[in-house]
N, C-alpha and C positions, 0 to 999 in steps of 0.2 A: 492129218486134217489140214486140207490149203485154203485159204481164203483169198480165192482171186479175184479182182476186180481189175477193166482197164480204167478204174482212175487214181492214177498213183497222188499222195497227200498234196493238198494246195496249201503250199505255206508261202507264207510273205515273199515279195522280191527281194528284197534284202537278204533272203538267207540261199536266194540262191537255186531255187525248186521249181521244177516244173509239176505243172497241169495239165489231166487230160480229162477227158469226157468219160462221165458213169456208164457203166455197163447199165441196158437196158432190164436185163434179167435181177428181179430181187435178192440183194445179197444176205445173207445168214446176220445172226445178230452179232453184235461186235463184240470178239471174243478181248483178253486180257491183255493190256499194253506192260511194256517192262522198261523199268526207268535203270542202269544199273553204272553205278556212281564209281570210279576205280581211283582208291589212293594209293599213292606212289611211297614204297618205305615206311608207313605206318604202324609202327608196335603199340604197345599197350597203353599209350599214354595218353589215352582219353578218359572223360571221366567215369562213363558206364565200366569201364574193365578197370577201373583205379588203377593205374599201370604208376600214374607219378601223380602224388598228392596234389600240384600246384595246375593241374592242365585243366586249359579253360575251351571246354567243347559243346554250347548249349545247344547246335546243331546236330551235330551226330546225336550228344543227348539222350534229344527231342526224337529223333526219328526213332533211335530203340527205344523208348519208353511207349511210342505208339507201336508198336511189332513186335517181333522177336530177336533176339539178341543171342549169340551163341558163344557163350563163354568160354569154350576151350575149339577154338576154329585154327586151323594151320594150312600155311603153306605145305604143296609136295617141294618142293624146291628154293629155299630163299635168297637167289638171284631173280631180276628183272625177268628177263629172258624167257628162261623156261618156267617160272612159275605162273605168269601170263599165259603160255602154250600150253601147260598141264590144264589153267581153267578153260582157256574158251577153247580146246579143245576134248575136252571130257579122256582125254589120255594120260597114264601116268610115263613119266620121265623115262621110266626104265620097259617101258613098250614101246618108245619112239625113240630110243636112245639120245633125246634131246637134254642133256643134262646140263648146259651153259648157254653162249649168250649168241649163237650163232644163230641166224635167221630160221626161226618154225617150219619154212617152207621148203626148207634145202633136206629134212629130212622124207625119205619118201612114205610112212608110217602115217604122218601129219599131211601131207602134201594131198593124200589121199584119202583124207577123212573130212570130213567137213567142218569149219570153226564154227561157232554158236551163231555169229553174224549169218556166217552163208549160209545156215540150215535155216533160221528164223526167216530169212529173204527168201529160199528155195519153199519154204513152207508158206507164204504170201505177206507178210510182211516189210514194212515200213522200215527200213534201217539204217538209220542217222547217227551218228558220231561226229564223236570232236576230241581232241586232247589225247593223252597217251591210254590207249587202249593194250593193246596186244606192243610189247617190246619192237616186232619187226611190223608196221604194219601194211595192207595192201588195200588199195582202196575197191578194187571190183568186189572184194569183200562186201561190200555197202551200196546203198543205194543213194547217200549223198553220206563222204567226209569234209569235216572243213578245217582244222588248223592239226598240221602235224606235232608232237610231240617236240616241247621246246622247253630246255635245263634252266634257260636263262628267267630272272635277267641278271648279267654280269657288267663289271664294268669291259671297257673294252677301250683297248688305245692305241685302235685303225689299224691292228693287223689282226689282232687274236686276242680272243679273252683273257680274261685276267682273273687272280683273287680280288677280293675285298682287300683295299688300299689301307686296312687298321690291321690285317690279320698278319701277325710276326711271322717270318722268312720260314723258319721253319716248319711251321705247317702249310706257309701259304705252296713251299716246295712241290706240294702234294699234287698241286694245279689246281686250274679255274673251277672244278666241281668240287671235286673231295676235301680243297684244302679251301673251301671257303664259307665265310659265314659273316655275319651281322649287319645291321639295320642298313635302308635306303641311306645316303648320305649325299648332299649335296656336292660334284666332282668340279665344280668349277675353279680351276687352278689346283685341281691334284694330277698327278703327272707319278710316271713310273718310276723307278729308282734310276733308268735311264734317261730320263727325265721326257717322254711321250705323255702326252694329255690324255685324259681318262675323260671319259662319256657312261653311261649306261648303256647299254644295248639287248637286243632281245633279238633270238636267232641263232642262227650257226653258219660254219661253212657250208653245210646241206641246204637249208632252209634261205641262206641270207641273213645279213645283218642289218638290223634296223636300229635308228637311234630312238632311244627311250629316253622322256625328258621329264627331269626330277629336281625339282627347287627344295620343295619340302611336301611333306604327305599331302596336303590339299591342293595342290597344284603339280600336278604328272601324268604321263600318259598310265594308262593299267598294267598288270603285270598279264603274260599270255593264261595263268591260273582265271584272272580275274576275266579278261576275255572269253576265256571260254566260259566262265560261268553266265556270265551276259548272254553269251549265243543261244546257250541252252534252253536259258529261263524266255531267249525271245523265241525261240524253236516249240516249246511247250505251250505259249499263247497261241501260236498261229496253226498246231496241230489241235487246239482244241476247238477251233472256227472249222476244221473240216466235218464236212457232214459224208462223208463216205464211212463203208466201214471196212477199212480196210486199217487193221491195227500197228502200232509200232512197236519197236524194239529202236530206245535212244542208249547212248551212251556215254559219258562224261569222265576223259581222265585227266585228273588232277597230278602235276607234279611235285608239288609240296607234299611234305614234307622231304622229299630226295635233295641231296645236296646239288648245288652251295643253299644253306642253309641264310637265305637273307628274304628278308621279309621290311614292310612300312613299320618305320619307328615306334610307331602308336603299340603296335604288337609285342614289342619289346618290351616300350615302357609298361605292359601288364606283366611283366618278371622284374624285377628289379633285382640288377646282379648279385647283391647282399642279402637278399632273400631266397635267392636260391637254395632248393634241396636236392642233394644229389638223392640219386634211387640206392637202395643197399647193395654194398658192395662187399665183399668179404677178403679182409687182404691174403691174398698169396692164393686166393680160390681156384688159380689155372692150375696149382701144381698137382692135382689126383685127376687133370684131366689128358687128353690125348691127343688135341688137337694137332698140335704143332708135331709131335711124333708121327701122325699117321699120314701128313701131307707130304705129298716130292715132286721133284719136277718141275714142270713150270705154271703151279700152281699160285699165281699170283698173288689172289684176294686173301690168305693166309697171310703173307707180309703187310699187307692195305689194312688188315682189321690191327694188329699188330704196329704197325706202322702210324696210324694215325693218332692209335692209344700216346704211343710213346712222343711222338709228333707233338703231338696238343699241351701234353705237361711240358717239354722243352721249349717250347714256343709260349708259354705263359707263365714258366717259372714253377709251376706245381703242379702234383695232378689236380686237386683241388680246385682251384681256379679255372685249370681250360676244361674240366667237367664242367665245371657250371655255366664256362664260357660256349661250350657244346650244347649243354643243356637250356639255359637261355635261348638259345640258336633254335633249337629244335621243338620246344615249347611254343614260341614265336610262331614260328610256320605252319605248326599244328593247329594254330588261333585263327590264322588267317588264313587256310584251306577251312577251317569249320566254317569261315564268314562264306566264303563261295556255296558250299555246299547247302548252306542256310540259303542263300539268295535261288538256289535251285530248286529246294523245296517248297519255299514261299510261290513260288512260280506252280509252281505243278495243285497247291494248296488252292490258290485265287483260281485257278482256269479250272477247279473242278475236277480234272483229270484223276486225280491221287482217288477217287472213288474205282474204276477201273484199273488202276494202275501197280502191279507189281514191281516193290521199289528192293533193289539189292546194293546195297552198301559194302564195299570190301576194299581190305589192299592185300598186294602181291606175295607181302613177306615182312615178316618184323628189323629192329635192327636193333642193336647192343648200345646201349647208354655209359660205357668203360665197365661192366662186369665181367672179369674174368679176365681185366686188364684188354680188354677186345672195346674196340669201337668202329664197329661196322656190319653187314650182314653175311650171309652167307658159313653160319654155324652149324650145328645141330641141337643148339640148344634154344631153351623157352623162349629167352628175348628175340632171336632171328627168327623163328617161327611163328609164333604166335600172331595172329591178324586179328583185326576186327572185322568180322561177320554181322550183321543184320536185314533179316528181311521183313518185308511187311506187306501183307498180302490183302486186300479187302474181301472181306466175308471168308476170313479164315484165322487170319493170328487171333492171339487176343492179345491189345496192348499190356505192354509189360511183364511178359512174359521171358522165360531165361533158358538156354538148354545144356545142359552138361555135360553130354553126351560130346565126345572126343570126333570133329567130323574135319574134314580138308576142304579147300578150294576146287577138288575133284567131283566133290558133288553137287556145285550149284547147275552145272548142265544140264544133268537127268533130272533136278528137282523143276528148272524152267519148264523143261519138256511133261512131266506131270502136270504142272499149273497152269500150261496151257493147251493142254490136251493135243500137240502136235507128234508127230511120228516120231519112234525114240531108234529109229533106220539111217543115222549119221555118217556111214561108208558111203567114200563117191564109189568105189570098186572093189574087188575082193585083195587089193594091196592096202586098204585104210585097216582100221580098226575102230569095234566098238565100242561105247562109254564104258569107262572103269567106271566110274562112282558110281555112288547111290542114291536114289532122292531122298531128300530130305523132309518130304511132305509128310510121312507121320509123326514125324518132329516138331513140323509146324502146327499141324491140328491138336497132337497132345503133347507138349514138351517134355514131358514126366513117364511118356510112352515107353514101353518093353519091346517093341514088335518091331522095332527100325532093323531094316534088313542089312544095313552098312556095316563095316567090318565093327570092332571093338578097342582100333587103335587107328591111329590119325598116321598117314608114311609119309615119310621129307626125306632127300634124296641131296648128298651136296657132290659137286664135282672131283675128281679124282686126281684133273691132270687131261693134257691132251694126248697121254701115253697110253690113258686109258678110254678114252674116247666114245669107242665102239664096244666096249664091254661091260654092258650095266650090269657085272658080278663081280667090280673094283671098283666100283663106289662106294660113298659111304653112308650108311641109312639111320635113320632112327626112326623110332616109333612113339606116341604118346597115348598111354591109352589113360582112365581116369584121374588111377591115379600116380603110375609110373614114367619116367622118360626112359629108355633103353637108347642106347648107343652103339653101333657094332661100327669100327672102321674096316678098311680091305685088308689090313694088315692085323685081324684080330683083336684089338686090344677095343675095348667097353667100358661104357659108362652107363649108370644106372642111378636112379636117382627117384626117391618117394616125396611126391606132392601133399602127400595129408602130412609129413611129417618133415618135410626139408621144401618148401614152395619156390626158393631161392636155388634151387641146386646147387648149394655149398657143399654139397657132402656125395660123394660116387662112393656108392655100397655095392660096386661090382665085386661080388667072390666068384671064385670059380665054379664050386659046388653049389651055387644059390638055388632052393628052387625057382622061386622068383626068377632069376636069369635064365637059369634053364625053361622059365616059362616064357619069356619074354623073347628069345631067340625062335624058340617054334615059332612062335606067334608073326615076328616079321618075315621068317622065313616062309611062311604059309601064306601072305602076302603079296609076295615077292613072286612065287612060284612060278610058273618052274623054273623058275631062275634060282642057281645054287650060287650063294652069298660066299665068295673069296673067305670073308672075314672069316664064316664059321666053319671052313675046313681046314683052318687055321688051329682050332681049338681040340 
């Protein structure tokens, strides 16, 4: 189904957009707009998914209590990268052998299949972004982008980023992203340990650097989160002044929660460091696991998750403290990516819009809060995994509604292309490939439904190595389905783990003879297919 008109949307000068002249010819009634909101490194720590007792999110919320909410939702992949590629391109990892953080479009799998943007444009649509959408992005993708994906803001002291000027040597070692964190701070007369003056800045070497000015929270320029939430919410007024009907497809990514983890003090001050709860941890819980055994090579983000754990306790004296000095951090920016997302909905609420409007809420992939002595992403476990999912559909969800049903980031494609009744024919040529997933729309209409055609386990895929590369049957996979995690690495070795009775996966009841295991192996390998899984000709 296309809906073409020559008059592409009249929005404001400000933003940027041209205007042409309506087609003579009457056009069709104005089919379903898609609002689809992308948080960066987002785990469970909202309050709909109680992920940490103290996270204050009346935005998100708000949006799943009016919609539906999918309580067990997962990344295929929990890097940036490719888990971005697996969504908006309805491909899993190991059919495009896109398993890391290498440009989408250099594989030829991807290159030749359409992303969710170019199919929604290709089908007549309106397609406007901002902020970090897809890991690599390309702008002909769109028919108007406006702010690239931007880490900052950092300080900066006129050559290259920096950490945070409070954050002790040891983690700040990490560098300007990974090893940084805590509130806006006024830098006037702070200077590096080389003694160079520190500024705020926003940008990079790609993008440029710009100075950001910062006295105190009520007096400063925005953060790029904040910017684009401004754009978006003025992007949503001024599409709702068009009177054609030619639909859109927006998009908003958000980089908070992604490190450096620094956010406006006021956000802070709703943690106070003495109040902090860390999430449960189980001491010594890495050791029935297989992480660190099944990795080689030049597996980096193994040392990184590892490294920052041990980093953060060195650097603050305890684990205890730089948990909560993490946690803090991460809480913080959680608060204030909700206020953006608030400001975007309010927008879409006033203009009326949100009546037409299919709203998707998601991040890319979870990340480890120190269990399992890990703090960062890229596992196969619950905390790296696990996302928030919410959609909310007009004249279909019912608010408040929850689904339990074990589904991935691979199915919001075919579920858009359901709810908008557009062509579900995503190959540019016979070198692309078709949607993996499945839609999610009998999900949406019965939550509690039997009949959803989608597998019965959720697949996350983690990288191997660039030894391994080109072989997505030396990777390492897991599965989730309601109420098991299964584990398989390349090198054999498994972890298994029951959710009605272990939620924390403290405890791998991998046997060898399990049936359970034994059932859980068919079950990925049947996934997977035809592709023969290293790990289980191993066993």
């Amino acid at each position: 189904m296309r809906f073409y008109t020559t008059n592409i949307i009249c929005l404001i000068v400000a933003l940027g957009f041209s205007c042409s002249r309506q087609s003579d010819q009457n056009p069709p009634a104005k089919p379903m707009n898609v609002l689809f909101i992308m948080v960066d490194d987002l785990n469970d720590n909202i309050g709909l998914l109680a992920g940490h007792p103290q996270s204050l999110t009346p935005h998100i919320d708000q949006l799943g209590q009016s919609g539906t909410v999918f309580n067990q939702a997962y990344t295929n992949a929990p890097m940036c990268g490719p888990a971005r590629a697996a969504l908006f391109t309805g491909i899993y990892p190991h059919q495009s052998n896109n398993f890391f953080q290498e440009p989408w479009y250099r594989f030829e799998t991807l290159a030749h299949s359409r992303t969710m943007m170019e199919h929604f444009k290709a089908e007549g649509y309106q397609v406007i972004g901002t902020g970090k959408i897809m890991h690599h992005n390309q702008k002909d993708m769109w028919t108007h982008f406006e702010n690239e994906a931007d880490y900052s803001p950092s300080p900066f002291d006129g050559e290259k980023q920096v950490p945070h000027p409070d954050v002790p040597k040891a983690f700040a070692n990490i560098g300007w992203v990974d090893g940084s964190l805590g509130p806006f701070v006024n830098l006037e007369g702070r200077t590096t340990p080389d003694g160079k003056p520190l500024i705020w800045s926003t940008g990079n070497p790609k993008l440029g650097f710009k100075t950001m000015r910062y006295l105190q929270d009520h007096d400063r320029d925005p953060t790029p989160d904040e910017i684009n939430a401004d754009w978006t919410a003025k992007a949503i007024r001024s599409l709702a002044q068009d009177t054609s009907n030619v639909p859109f497809f927006l998009s908003v990514g958000f980089l908070r929660p992604h490190t450096p983890l620094v956010a406006p003090q006021k956000y802070f001050d709703q943690y106070p460091l003495d109040e902090i709860q860390l999430v449960s941890i189980q001491p010594h819980d890495e050791e029935d696991t297989h992480l660190t055994a099944a990795y080689q090579g030049d597996v980096f983000t193994l040392s990184m998750g590892k490294r920052m754990y041990h980093s953060i306790r060195e650097a603050y004296g305890s684990t205890e403290l730089g948990l909560k000095k993490w946690t803090q951090a991460y809480l913080a920016c959680v608060a204030g990516v909700d206020d953006n997302i608030g400001e975007v909905m309010a927008a879409l609420k006033d203009s009326g819009l949100d009546k037409n409007t299919i709203v998707v809420l998601a991040s890319d992939h979870g990340f480890h809060m120190g269990e399992k002595d890990y703090l960062y992403k890229n596992s196969l476990w619950e905390e790296s995994t696990r996302v928030p999912l919410i959609m909310r559909v007009p004249g279909l969800t019912i608010a408040g509604t929850q689904v339990q049903a074990p589904v991935s980031l691979i199915d919001i494609y075919p579920t858009l292309l359901d709810l908008t009744g557009l062509s579900a024919q995503t190959t540019k040529n016979q070198k692309g490939h078709p949607l993996d997933g499945s839609s999610l729309l009998p999900l949406l209409a019965n939550p509690d439904a039997n009949n959803w055609s989608g597998p019965k386990a959720a697949l996350t895929v983690v990288f191997a190595g660039n030894q391994y590369k080109d072989d997505p049957s030396m990777q390492h996979y897991a599965i989730r389905t309601q109420q098991y995690r299964y584990i398989l690495y390349n090198n054999g070795m498994e972890e298994l783990y029951d959710h009605h009775k272990d939620p924390n996966e403290w405890h791998n009841i991998a046997e060898p003879n399990s049936h359970i295991l034994k059932k859980m192996r068919k079950q990925l390998q049947n996934i997977v297919a035809p592709i023969e899984l290293a790990g289980l000709k191993t066993l």
